[in-house]
RODO-2510 file (C-alpha; in nm, 4 decimals, decimal comma):
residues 64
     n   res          X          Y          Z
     1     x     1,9331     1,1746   -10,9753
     2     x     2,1565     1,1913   -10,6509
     3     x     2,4223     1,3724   -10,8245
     4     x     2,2129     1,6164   -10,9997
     5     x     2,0909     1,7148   -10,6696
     6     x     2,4145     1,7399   -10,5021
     7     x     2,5639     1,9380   -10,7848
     8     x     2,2066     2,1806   -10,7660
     9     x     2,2607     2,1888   -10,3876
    10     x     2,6451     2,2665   -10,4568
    11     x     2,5330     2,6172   -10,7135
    12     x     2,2945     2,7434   -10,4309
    13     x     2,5750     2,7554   -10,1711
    14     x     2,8242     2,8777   -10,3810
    15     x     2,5906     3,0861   -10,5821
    16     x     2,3835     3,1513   -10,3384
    17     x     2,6313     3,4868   -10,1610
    18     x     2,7305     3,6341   -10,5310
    19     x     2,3476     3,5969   -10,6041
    20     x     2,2408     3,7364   -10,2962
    21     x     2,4124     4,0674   -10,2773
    22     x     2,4017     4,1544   -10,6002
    23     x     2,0771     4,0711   -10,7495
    24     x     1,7793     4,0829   -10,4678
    25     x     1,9742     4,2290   -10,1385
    26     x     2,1225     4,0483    -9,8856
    27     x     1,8286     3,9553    -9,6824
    28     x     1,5808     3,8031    -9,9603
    29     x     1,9067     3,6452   -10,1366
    30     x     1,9894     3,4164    -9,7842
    31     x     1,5901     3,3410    -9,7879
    32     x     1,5898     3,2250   -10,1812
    33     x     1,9040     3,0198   -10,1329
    34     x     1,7359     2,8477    -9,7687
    35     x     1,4357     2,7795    -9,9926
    36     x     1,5915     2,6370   -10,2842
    37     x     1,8554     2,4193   -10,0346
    38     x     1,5862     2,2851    -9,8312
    39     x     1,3743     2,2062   -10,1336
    40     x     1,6603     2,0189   -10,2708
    41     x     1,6663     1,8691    -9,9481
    42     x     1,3125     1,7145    -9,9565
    43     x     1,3461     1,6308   -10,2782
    44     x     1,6435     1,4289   -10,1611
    45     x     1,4920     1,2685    -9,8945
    46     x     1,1772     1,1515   -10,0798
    47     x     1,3723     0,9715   -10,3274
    48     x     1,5267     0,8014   -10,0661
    49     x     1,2360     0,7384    -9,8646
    50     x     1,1220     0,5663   -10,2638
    51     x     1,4201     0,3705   -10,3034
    52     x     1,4506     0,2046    -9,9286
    53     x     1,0755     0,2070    -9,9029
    54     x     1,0346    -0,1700    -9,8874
    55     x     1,3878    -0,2555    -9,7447
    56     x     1,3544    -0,4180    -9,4294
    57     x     1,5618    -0,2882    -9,1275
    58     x     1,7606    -0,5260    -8,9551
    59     x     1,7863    -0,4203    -8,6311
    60     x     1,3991    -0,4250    -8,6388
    61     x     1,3977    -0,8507    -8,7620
    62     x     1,6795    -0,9188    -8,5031
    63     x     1,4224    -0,8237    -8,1874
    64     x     1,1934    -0,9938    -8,3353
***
């Protein structure tokens, strides 16, 4: 799933300039490409948040 999402974050930036200007105008094109990068983004970070979840941080059992 991590590599789908880096190669779906990886189209938007590249895409993201030829898509831009040519299809929507400059202005809307840089908003579409944010959304879908930071959507990618939170989809990135909960699956992460899933995996390590109930992984316990060792710098938190060394204080203790």
């Amino acid at each position: 799933m991590y590599t789908a999402i880096a190669i779906a974050l990886a189209v938007v930036v590249i895409g993201m300039p030829l898509y831009g200007s040519l299809h929507v105008g400059h202005l809307f094109g840089v908003f579409v490409g944010e959304v879908l990068a930071l959507v990618l983004f939170a989809a990135f970070w909960v699956l992460q948040s899933v995996q390590y979840w109930r992984v316990d941080d060792p710098a938190i059992r060394a204080q203790v």
